[in-house]
C-alpha positions as CSV (number, residue, x, y, z in Angstrom):
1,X,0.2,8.4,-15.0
2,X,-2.1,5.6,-16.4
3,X,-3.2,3.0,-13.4
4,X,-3.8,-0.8,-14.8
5,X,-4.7,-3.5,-13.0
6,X,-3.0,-7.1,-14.1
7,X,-2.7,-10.3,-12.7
8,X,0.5,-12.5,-12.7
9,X,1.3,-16.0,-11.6
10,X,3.3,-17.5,-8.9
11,X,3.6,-21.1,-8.4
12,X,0.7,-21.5,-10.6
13,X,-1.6,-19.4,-8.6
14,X,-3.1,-15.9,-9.6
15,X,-2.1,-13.3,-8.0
16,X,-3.1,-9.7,-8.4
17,X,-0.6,-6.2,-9.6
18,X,-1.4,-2.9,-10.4
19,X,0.8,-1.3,-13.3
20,X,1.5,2.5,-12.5
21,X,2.9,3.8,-15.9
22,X,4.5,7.1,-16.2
23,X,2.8,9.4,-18.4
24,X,4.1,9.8,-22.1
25,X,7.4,12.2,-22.3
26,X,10.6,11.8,-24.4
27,X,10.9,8.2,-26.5
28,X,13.2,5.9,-24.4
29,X,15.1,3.7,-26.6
30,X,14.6,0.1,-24.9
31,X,12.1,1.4,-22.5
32,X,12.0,2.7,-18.9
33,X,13.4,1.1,-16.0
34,X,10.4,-0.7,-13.5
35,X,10.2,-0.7,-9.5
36,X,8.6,-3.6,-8.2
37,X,7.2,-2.7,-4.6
38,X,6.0,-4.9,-2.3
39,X,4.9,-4.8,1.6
40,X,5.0,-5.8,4.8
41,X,3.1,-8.2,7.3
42,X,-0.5,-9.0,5.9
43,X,0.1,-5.8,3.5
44,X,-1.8,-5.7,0.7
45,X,-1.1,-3.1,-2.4
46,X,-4.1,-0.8,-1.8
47,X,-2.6,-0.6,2.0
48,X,-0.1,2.8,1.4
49,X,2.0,1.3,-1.5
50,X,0.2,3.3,-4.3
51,X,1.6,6.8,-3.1
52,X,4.9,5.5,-3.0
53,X,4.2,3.9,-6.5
54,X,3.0,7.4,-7.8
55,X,6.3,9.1,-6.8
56,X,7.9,6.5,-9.5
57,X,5.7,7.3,-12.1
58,X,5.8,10.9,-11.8
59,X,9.2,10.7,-12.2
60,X,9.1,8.6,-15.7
61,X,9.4,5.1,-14.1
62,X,6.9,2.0,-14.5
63,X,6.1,1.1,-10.8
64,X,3.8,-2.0,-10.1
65,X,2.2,-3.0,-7.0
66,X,1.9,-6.3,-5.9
67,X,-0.2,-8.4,-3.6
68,X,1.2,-12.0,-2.4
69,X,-0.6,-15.2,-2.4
70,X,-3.7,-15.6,-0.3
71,X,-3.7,-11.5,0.8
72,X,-5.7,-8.7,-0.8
73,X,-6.7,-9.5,-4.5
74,X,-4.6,-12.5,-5.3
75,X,-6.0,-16.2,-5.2
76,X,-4.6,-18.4,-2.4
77,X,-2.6,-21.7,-3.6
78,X,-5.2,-24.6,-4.1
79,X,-5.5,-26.4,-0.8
80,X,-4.4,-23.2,1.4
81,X,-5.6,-21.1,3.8
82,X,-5.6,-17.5,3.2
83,X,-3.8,-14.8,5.2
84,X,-1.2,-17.4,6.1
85,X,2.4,-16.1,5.8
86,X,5.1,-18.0,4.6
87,X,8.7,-16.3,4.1
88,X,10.0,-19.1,1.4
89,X,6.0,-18.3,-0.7
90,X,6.1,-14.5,-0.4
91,X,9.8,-14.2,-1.8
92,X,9.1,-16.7,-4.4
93,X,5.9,-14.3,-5.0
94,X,8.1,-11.3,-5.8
95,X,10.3,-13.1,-8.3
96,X,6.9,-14.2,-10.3
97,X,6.5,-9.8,-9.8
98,X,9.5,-9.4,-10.8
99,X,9.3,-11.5,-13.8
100,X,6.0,-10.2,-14.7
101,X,6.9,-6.7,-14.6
102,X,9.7,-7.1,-16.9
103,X,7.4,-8.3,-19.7
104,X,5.0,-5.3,-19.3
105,X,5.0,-2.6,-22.3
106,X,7.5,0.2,-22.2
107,X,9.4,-1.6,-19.8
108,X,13.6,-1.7,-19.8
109,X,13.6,-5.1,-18.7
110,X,17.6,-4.7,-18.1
111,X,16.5,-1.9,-15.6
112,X,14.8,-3.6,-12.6
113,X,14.5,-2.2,-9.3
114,X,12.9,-3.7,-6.0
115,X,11.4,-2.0,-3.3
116,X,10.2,-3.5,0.3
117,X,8.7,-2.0,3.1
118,X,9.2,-3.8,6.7
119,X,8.7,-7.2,6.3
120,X,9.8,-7.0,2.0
121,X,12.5,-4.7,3.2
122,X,14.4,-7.9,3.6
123,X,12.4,-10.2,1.3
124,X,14.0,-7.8,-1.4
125,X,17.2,-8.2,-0.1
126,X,17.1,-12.0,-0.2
127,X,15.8,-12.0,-4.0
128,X,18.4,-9.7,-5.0
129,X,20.9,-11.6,-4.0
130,X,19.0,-14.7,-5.9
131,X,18.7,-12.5,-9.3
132,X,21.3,-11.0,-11.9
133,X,19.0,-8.5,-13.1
134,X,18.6,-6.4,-10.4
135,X,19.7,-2.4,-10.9
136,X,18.7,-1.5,-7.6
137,X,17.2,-2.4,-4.0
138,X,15.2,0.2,-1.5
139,X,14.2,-1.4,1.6
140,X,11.9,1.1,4.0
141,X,12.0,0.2,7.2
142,X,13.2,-3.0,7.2
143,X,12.8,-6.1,9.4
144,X,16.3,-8.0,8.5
145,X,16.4,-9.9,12.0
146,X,13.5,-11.8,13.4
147,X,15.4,-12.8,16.4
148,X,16.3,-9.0,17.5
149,X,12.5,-8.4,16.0
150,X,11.8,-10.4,18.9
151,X,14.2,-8.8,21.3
152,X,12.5,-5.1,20.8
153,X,8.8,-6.4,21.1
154,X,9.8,-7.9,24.4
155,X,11.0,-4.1,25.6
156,X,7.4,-2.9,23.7
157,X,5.1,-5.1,24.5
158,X,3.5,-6.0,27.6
159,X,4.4,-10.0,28.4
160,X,0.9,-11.1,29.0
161,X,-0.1,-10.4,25.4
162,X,3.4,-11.1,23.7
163,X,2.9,-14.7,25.8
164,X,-0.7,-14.7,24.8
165,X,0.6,-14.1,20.9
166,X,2.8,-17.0,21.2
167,X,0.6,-19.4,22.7
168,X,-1.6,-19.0,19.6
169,X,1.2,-19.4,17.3
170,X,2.4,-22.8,19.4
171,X,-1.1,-24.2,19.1
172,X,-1.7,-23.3,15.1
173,X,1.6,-24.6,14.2
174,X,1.0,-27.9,16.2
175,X,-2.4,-28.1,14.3
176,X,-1.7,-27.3,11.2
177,X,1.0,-30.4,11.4
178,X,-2.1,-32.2,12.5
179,X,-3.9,-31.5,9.4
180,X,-6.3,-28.7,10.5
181,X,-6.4,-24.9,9.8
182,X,-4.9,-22.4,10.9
183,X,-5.8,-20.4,14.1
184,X,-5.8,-16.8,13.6
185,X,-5.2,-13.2,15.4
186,X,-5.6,-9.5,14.6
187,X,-2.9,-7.9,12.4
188,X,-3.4,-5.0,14.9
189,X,-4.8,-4.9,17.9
190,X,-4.9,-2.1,21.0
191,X,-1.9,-2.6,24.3
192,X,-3.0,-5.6,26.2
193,X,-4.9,-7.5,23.5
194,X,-4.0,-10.8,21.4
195,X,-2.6,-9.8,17.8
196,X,0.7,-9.6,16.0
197,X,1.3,-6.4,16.2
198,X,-0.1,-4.5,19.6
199,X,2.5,-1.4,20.4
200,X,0.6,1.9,21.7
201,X,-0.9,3.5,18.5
202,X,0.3,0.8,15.8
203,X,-3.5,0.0,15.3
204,X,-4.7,3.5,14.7
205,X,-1.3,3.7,12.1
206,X,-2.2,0.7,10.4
207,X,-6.2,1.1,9.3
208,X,-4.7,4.6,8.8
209,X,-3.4,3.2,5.4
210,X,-5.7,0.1,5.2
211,X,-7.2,-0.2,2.0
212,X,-10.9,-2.8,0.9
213,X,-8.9,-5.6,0.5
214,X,-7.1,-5.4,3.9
215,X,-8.3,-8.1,6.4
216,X,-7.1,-7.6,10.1
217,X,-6.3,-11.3,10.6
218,X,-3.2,-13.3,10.0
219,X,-2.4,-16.9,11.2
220,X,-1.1,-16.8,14.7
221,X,2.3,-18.9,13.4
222,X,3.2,-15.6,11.8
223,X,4.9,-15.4,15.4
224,X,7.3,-18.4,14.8
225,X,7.9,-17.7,11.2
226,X,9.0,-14.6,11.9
227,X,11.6,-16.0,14.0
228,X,13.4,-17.2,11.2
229,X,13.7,-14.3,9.3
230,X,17.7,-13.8,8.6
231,X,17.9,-11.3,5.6
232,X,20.7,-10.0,7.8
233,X,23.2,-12.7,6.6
234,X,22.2,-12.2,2.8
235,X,23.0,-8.6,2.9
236,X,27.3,-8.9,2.5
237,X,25.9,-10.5,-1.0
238,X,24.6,-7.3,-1.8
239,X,27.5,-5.3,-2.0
240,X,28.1,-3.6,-5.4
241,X,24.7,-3.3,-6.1
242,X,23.3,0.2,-5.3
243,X,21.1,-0.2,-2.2
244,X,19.5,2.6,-0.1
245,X,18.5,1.8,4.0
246,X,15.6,4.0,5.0
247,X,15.6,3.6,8.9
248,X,13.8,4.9,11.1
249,X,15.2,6.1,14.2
250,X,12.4,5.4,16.8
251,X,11.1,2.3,14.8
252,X,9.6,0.1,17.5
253,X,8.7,-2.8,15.1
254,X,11.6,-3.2,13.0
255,X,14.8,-2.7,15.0
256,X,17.1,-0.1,13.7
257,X,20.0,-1.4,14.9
258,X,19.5,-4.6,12.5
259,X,18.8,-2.4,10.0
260,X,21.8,-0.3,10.3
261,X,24.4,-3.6,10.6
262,X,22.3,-5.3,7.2
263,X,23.4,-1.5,5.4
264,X,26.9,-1.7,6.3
265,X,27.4,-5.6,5.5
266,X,26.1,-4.5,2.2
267,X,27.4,-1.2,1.9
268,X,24.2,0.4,1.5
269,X,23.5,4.0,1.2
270,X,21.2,4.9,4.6
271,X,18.5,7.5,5.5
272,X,17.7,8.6,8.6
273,X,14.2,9.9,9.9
274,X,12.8,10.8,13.1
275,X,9.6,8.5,13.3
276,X,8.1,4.9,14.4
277,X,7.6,2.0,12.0
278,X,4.5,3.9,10.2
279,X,5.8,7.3,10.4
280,X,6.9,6.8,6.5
281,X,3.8,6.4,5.0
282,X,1.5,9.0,3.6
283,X,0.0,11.2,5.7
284,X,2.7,10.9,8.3
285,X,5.4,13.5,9.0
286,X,8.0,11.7,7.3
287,X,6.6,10.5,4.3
288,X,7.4,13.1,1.5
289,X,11.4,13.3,2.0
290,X,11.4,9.1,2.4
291,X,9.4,9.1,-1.5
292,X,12.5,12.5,-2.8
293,X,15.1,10.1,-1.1
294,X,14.2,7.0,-3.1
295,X,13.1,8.7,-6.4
296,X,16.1,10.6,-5.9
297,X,18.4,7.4,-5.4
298,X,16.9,5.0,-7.8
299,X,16.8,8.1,-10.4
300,X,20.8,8.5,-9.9
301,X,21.6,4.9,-10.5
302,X,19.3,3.5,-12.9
303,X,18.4,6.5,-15.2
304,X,19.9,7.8,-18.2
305,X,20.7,11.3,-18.1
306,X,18.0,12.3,-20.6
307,X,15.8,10.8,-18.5
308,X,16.6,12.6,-15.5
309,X,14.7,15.7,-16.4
310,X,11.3,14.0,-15.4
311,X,13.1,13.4,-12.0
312,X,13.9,17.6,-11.8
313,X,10.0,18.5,-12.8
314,X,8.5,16.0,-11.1
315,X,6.9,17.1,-7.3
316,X,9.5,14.6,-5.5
317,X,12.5,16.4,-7.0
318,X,15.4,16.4,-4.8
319,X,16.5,20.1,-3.3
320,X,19.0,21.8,-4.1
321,X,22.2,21.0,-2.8
């Protein structure tokens, strides 16, 4: 596997990528197909993606990496403020990816496959169903239904925080219609403190995978945006194009029960696994059967069969059946 980093543009604004290409095997005639992967709230691509990315590779498929507009590596939009996140700007981010990736050496630009994790497990939904090139969608853990996002941190969270959370977001909305900047909380913070994400051991879980570009702060309106996140109704769109649901059961961030009702709208194929929201990531329990499942999936509907015999040597190989 040979590790590049690139930049590519979105809305006129750099924005940073990291190319994982598989190493040489067998000529492909037009290429090899490409996963775009992108992640979740306040991710950044050196924040757990690049395991998942290696998987690909190993397997003999391009994989690329991205960070969105004003997180990790990438420029913010002139004028803006950075670790602001906007829905409408990071899906229009990962069609720039998209579009980038397609253009990259040794790439089957007819072969494009998008991958999300929580938050982008929707965002990849919603550009799917905006594309005609897509071969195949993986969301991981996805967050398809900010309004039942917001039903299951109300069971998790205690109320003086969650209140305290949307306070903050009330005020840096208001402001930022004023003209001024936005306010800003922890990505992560400990039960009982202000930040967007404050469940019992989701702080230790996240700077578990945090990489140097990683900030832990985020506009507090990430709290009203989020509210307005309806994948869910783009999901029926989706049907006929291969689609694989990895939910996990005890997820306390992303509910399950969304997840599950966006997979059968769009007649997704679903995995199961017993962990919380971070439990898929490296180093966690769960992690090495959710990279076979999607290797495994996207291998089965978007490589040749000559192909396939990278998927059969690589280390993510499916078992036996």
């Amino acid at each position: 596997m040979t590790v590049t980093a690139f930049d590519y543009r979105s809305a006129g604004t750099r924005c940073a990528a990291t190319h994982h290409a598989p190493t040489p095997g067998p000529a492909a005639a037009g290429g090899r197909p490409v996963v775009v992967l992108a992640h979740g709230l306040a991710g950044t691509q050196d924040s757990g993606l690049a395991p998942f990315a290696a998987a690909f590779a190993a397997a003999g498929l391009h994989a690329v990496t991205i960070d969105y507009r004003g997180f990790g590596a990438s420029d913010a939009a002139p004028g803006s403020a950075r670790q602001v996140v906007s829905i409408d700007a990071q899906v229009a981010d990962l069609h720039a990816a998209a579009d980038a990736a397609k253009r990259l050496p040794g790439v089957d630009a007819d072969r494009l496959v998008l991958w999300g994790v929580s938050l982008a497990g929707g965002h990849v939904v919603r550009v799917a169903t905006e594309r005609s090139d897509v071969a195949a969608v993986v969301s991981v853990v996805p967050l398809v239904d900010g309004l039942a996002a917001a039903r299951l941190a109300a069971r998790h969270h205690r109320p003086a925080a969650l209140a305290a959370s949307t306070g903050r977001g009330v005020a840096s909305t208001l402001g930022r219609r004023l003209g001024r900047g936005p306010r800003m909380i922890p990505v992560v913070a400990r039960p009982g403190e202000v930040g967007a994400l404050t469940l019992e051991g989701a702080y230790d879980d996240y700077l578990a995978i945090a990489g140097s570009t990683w900030r832990n702060e985020i506009a507090a309106e990430v709290v009203m945006e989020l509210g307005t996140r309806a994948p869910l109704k783009a999901a029926a769109a989706l049907a006929g194009t291969p689609w694989l649901v990895q939910v996990a059961d005890f997820d306390r961030s992303a509910p399950p029960q969304a997840a599950m009702k966006a997979a059968f709208a769009g007649r997704a194929h679903v995995r199961h696994y017993a962990g919380d929201h971070f439990d898929l990531f490296a180093g966690k329990p769960c992690h090495e059967a959710a990279a076979r499942h999607a290797v495994d999936f996207v291998a089965a509907h978007v490589l040749r069969p000559e192909e396939r015999v990278r998927v059969e040597q690589s280390a993510y190989a499916a078992p036996s059946r």
